[in-house]
C-alpha positions in Angstrom: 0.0 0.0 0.0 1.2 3.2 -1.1 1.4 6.0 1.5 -0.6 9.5 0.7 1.3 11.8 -1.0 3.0 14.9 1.1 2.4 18.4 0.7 5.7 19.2 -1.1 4.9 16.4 -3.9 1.4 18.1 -4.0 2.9 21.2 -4.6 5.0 20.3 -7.3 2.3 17.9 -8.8 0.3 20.9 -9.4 2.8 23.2 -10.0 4.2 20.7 -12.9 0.1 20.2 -13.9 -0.6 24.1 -14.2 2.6 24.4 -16.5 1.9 21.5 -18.5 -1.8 22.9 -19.2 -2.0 26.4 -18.2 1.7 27.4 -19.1 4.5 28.9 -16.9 2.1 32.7 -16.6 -0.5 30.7 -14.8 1.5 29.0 -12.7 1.8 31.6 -9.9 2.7 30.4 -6.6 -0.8 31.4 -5.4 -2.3 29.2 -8.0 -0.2 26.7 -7.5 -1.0 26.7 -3.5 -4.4 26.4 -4.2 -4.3 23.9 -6.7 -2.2 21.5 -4.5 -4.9 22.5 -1.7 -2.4 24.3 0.9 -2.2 27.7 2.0 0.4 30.0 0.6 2.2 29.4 4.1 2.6 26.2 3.7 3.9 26.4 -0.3 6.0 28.8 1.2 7.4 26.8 3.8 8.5 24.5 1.3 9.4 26.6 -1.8 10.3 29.8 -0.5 10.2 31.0 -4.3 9.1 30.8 -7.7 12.9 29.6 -8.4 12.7 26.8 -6.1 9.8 25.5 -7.7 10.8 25.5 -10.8 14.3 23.7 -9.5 11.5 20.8 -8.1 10.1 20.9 -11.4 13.5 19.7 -13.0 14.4 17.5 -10.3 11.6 15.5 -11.3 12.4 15.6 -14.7 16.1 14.3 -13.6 14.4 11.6 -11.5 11.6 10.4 -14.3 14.7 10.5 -17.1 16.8 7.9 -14.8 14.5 5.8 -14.7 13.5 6.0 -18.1 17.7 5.7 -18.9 17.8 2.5 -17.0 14.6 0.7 -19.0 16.4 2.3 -22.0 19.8 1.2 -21.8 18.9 -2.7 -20.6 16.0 -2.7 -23.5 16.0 -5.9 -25.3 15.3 -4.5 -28.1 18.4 -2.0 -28.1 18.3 1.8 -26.8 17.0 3.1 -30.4 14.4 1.3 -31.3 13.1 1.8 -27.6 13.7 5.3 -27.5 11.8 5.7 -30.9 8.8 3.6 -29.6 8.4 5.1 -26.4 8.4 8.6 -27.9 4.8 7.7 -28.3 4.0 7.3 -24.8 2.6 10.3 -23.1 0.7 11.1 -19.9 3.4 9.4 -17.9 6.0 11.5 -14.8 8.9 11.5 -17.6 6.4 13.3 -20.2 4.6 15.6 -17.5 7.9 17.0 -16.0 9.6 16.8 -19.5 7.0 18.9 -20.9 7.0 21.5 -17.8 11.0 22.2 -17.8 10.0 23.0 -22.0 7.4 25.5 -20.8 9.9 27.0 -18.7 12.1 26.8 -20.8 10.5 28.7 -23.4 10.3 31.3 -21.0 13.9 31.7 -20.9 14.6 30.0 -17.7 17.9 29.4 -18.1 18.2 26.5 -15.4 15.5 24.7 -17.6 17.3 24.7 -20.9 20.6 23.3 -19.5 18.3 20.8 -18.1 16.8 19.7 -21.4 20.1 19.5 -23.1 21.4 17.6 -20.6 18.5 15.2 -20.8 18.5 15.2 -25.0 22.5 14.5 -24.9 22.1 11.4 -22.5 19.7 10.0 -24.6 21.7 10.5 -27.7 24.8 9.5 -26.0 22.9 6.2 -25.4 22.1 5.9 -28.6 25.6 6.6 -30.2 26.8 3.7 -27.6 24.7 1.4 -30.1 24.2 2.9 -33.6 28.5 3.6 -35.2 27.5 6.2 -37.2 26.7 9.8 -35.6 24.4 10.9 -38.0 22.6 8.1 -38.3 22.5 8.4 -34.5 21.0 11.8 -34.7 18.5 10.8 -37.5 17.2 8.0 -35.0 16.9 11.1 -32.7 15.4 13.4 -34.8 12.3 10.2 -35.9 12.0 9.8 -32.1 11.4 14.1 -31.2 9.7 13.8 -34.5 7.1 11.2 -32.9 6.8 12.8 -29.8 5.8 16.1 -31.3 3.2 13.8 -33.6 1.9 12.2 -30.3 1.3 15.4 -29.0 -1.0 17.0 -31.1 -4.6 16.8 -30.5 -6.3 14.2 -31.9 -6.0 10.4 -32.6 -2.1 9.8 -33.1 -2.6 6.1 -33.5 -4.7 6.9 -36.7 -2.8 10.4 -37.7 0.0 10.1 -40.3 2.9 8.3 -38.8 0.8 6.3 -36.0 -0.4 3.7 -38.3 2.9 2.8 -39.6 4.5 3.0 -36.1 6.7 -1.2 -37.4 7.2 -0.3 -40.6 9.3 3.1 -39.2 10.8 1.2 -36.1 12.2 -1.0 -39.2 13.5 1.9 -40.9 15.4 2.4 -37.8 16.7 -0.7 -37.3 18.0 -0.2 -41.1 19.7 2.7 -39.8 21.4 1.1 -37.2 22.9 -1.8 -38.9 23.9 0.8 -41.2 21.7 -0.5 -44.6 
């Protein structure tokens, strides 16, 4: 049995919600206190600012993209072709706090940028560990954001353009990294 979430993980379960739907403007502390249902004390008492939020915020992205490396790099079916396929899983903690630190991110915090390059280069360095050549490394990248972004959108992915075809392209990128 799981034990109830505290008030901190509350606090940055709604802050990292409000970003993710409402964007970093609407994400004021005060909205964010009541969101997670505590006073603006006891966000305070927590996160003394907006700053340290935000820091939570890509803590959890760090924390979600560990995990995420581990499954990745002890993947049967190699790190790019799982990398590729999971790029069209989203609702989970890696996509909620990967997709906060971008709204931030796009606000110009700076902290949040390094963060997603950070993130982005582990994944291709994972990658490159498997696939020789660099750029057909990057390419397995690029089909993999390309996905993501797909997956995204509004709508039915798994009947959109690319969602259909989802073997067929993990077979384009096994070509790639055998190098055919």
């Amino acid at each position: 049995m799981s034990r109830p979430p505290s008030a901190k993980e509350k606090i940055i379960d709604a802050y990292v919600s409000m970003l993710c739907n409402e964007g970093e403007r609407a994400a004021t502390m005060e909205a964010t206190a009541a969101k997670a249902g505590v006073s603006k004390g006891g966000l305070l008492y927590h996160f003394a600012s907006k700053e340290l939020l935000a820091q939570g915020a890509i803590e959890g992205l760090f924390k979600s993209h560990e995990e995420d490396m581990e499954l990745m790099s002890s993947a049967p079916e190699g790190p790019a072709i799982y990398f590729v396929r999971t790029s069209t899983m989203i609702g989970g903690d890696l996509d909620r706090y990967f997709l906060a630190v971008l709204r931030l991110a796009q606000g110009g915090h700076e902290p949040s940028v390094i963060a997603l390059d950070q993130v982005q280069q582990s994944w291709l360095d994972l990658i490159r560990s498997e696939v020789s050549d660099k750029y057909a490394a990057e390419a397995i990248m690029l089909i993999g954001e390309g996905l993501y972004y797909q997956t995204s959108m509004p709508g039915s992915w798994s009947t959109g353009t690319f969602g259909k075809d989802l073997e067929h392209l993990l077979k384009q990128v096994q070509r790639l990294k055998n190098g055919s």
